[in-house]
C-alpha angles and dihedrals in degrees: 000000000000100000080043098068093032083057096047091047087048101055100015080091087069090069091059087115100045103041095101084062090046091057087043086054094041080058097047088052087053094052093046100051087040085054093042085052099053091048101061087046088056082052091064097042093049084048089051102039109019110025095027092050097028080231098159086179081058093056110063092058102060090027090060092048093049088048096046080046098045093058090043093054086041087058106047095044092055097055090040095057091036089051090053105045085053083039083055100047095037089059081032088066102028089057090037089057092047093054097047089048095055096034083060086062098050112112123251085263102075096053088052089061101033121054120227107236079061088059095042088058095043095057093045111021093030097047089048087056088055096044092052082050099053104027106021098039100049091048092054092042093056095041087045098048092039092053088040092055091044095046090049096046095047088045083051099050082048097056122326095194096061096035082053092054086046091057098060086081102044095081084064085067093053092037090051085057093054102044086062110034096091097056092052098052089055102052083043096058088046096050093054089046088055099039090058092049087053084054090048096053090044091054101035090050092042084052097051109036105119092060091037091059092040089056088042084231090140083108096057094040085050091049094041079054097055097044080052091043095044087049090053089043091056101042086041087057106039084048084056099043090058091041095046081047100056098045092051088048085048091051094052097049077043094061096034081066103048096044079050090058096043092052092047088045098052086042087058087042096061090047096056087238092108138041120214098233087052076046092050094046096047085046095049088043087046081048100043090044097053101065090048094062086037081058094054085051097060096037085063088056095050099055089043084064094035083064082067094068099030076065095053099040091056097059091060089044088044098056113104117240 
């Protein structure tokens, strides 16, 4: 977490400009969630007093608010996302601009040490990966601890015995993260590696391929292109694998907690202590928190990968003119 933290101080600067739309996103995130939240309250109410009772009096109160809500929440959550997309190009150029202007005072030395695929990639695939570390990640963190903090007080309202007991199971989400941050990063450091030195065969050979054709060398370039693709297959795969491989072992946990909610709720149902629209509701609130916290998770293992290209980005910052 460290380089983490070192990367975002050193290009959070670069939002100086944006940060009054951040803080208009960061409302937008609130609203919706707040929305999200009130809808799956008006579920329970129209179960108990409308569905439950076959009240159809009891219906267009409650119909009339979800779908007031409903449009709210739509609409929010329509600027919010717009505002942010338009938040996230507008850091991506502004830090892709920086980096070219001080990679065009760098001495002849540099390029002699560095390809240029590899810089190709640094200054598009690399500057993406920080932007999805200052922008997009602050963004998601916000919108995924806000709706975290709703969901769990609104599970608690509705019963804070069993939301408590809910709750055992949400830490495996952040310690999963964690288990396999390490490793991601470091696939995703060698496929961007590999995936600039693709771009530098490509160039080099399309360069050269006059002289590549009079000397009869296409077999060799071809052969130069398949050892660097074959590099960037292996490092893309194993990334996905451990990807693919944290967000099956997140589904489970998350369906062990929802069946868990579901066996306590009927029990308490049984009992009269509970109704089914307050257990449909809990059971909507148990459902809505757990991707939130899922999203954390990932989002951990984003910015693990982004410092992989923090990393690569400063040495080319770094370089003295």
């Amino acid at each position: 977490m460290r380089e983490v933290r070192t990367a975002f101080r050193r290009f959070w600067p670069l939002t100086r400009g944006d940060r009054k739309w951040l803080a208009a996103i960061v409302a937008c995130v609130v609203v919706a969630a707040l929305a999200e939240t009130a809808s799956i309250l008006l579920f329970a109410e129209l179960t108990d007093n409308a569905l439950k009772a076959g009240s159809l009096a009891a219906f267009w109160g409650p119909a009339a608010a979800w779908l007031g809500v409903a449009v709210l929440g739509a609409f929010v959550g329509y600027l919010g996302n717009s505002l942010a997309t338009w938040t996230a190009e507008r850091f991506v150029l502004r830090l892709r601009a920086k980096v070219f202007r001080h990679v065009q005072e760098l001495p002849p030395h540099f390029f002699q040490k560095h390809r240029q695929g590899d810089l190709v990639e640094r200054l598009t695939g690399d500057v993406e990966a920080i932007e999805q570390m200052v922008v997009s990640g602050v963004v998601g963190t916000v919108s995924a601890a806000f709706s975290a903090v709703f969901y769990s007080a609104a599970a608690l309202y509705l019963r804070w015995d069993l939301a408590l007991a809910t709750f055992v199971l949400a830490p495996l989400f952040l310690l999963a993260a964690r288990r396999f941050s390490g490793r991601i990063r470091t696939a995703s450091q060698d496929e961007r590696v590999a995936d600039g030195a693709i771009t530098s065969v490509v160039e080099e050979s399309l360069g050269n391929v006059v002289l590549t054709q009079a000397y009869n060398r296409s077999r060799d370039e071809e052969r130069r292109l398949d050892r660097e693709a074959r590099a960037w297959m292996k490092a893309s795969v194993r990334g996905a694998r451990l990807s693919e491989m944290y967000e099956q072992f997140v589904e489970v946990v998350e369906t062990i907690c929802v069946l868990a909610v579901i066996g306590l709720g009927v029990w308490e149902i049984s009992a009269d202590r509970m109704t089914l629209g307050q257990l449909l509701a809990f059971a909507a609130f148990v459902g809505y928190l757990y991707p939130p916290i899922r999203n954390l998770g990932r989002l951990g293992l984003t910015l693990t990968a982004a410092t992989a290209g923090a990393r690569r980005l400063g040495e080319i910052l770094d370089a003295e003119p």
